[in-house]
N, C-alpha and C positions, 0 to 999 in steps of 0.2 A: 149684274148688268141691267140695264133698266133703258127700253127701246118703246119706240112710240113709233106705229107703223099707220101710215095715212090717217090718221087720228084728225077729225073735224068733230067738233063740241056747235051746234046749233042750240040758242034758249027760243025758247018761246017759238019757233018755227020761222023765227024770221031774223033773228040776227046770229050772224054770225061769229061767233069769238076765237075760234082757231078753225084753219081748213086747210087739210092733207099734210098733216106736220109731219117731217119721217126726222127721226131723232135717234141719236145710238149712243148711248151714256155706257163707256166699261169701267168694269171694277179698279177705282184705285183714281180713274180720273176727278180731276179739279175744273171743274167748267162754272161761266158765268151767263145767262141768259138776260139777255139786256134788249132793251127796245122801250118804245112808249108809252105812257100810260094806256092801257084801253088797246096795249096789243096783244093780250092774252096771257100772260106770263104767270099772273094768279090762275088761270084756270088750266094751265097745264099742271102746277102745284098743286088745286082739286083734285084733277084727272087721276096723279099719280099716287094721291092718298086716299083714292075714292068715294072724295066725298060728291063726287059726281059724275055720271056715265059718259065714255062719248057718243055724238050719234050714230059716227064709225067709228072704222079703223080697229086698231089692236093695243093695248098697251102691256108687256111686258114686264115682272120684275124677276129678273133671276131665273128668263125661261117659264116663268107663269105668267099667264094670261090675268090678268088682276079681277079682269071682271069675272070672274070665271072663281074667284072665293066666294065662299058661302058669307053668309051675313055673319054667323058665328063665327067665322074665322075673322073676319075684318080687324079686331083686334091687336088678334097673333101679329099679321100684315104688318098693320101700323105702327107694333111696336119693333121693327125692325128701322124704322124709319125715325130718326131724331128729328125735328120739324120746331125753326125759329119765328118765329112768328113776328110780323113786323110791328105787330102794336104790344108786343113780351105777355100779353094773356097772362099775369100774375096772378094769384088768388092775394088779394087785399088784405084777408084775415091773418094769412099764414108771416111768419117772418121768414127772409133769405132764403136761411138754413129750411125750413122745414116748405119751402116753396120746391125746393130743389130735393130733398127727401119725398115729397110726395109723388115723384114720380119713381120714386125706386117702390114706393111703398103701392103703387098703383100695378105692380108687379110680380108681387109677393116675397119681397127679399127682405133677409134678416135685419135683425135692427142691427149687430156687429158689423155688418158690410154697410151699411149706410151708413152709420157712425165715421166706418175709415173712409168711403167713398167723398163724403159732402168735403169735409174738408180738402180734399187733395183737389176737387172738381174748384171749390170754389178758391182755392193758390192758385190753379192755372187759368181763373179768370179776373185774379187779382183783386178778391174782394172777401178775404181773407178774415177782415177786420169788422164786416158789416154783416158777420151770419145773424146777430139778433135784430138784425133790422125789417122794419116794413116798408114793403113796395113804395110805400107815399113818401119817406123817407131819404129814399135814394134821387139820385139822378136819374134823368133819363137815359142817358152811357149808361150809369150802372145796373138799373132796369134791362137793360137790352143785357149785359153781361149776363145778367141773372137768368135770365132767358136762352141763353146760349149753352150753360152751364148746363142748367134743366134739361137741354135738348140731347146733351152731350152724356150727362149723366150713368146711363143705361149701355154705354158701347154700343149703339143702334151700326147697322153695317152702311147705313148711309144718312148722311143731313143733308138736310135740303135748308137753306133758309130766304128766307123773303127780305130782303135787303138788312143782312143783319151787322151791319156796320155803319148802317145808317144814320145813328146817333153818337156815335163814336167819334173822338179827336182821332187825328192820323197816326200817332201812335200807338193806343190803344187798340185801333186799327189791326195794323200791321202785326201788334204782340195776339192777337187772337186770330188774325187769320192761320199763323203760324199753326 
């Protein structure tokens, strides 16, 4: 579960980006957070991945208090969270396959489970066909796939993504929200 209690995010002492958010996300829910450019939605996605404090309130994951991890642990935290990112942060060098591998590997799991994992990750984002390819390569649909896949990769117990169908035809869409 993952709760955000009067949470206000202040930069710089004088603007403000979110104020008194109360937010109650439970396990298993499908929610979409939509609003404005420049209405905060990125920085509640900071908030919750800590890459930034708020100046109140409480944020919650799973009954922890997040601010309340040590800096050594931030890690652990993060990698419970699969996280899409809207511009797909590829590594350019890597191909697909080993784009989507480096996050298994960023974990310490065996090369046997990666081997059977990529593949099955990368059929259910239908790109099946493009594991030796480079980011520069693809589409930007299939960038974003690759990205999703990555995020998904790991079983994290929640994702969170940043408009991750945003580059996407409606089909493609709909076969990955799925």
């Amino acid at each position: 579960m993952i709760e955000f209690n009067r949470v206000t995010k202040i930069y710089k002492k004088t603007f403000t980006a979110v104020k008194d958010i109360n937010l109650k996300i439970n396990q298993g829910e499908f929610i979409f957070i939509v609003g404005k450019s420049g209405a905060g939605k990125s920085t509640l996605i900071k908030l919750l991945l800590r890459e930034i404090s708020p100046t109140q309130g409480i944020i919650t994951y799973n009954n922890q208090d997040i601010n309340k991890i040590r800096k050594r642990s931030l890690a652990e935290y993060r990698r419970k969270i699969g996280f899409i990112f809207q511009d797909y942060r590829l590594l350019p060098k890597l191909t697909v396959y080993e784009n989507i591998a480096f996050a298994m590997e960023m974990i310490c799991c065996q090369a046997k489970t990666i081997r059977r994992e990529v593949p099955l990750v990368l059929s259910m984002v239908g790109l099946s066909d493009k594991a030796k390819y480079y980011p520069d390569e693809l589409s930007g649909g299939e960038q974003q796939r690759v990205a999703i896949a990555r995020a998904i990769i790991n079983k994290p117990e929640t994702v969170i993504a940043d408009e991750p169908t945003g580059n996407l035809d409606l089909e493609t869409s709909k076969e990955i929200m799925k």
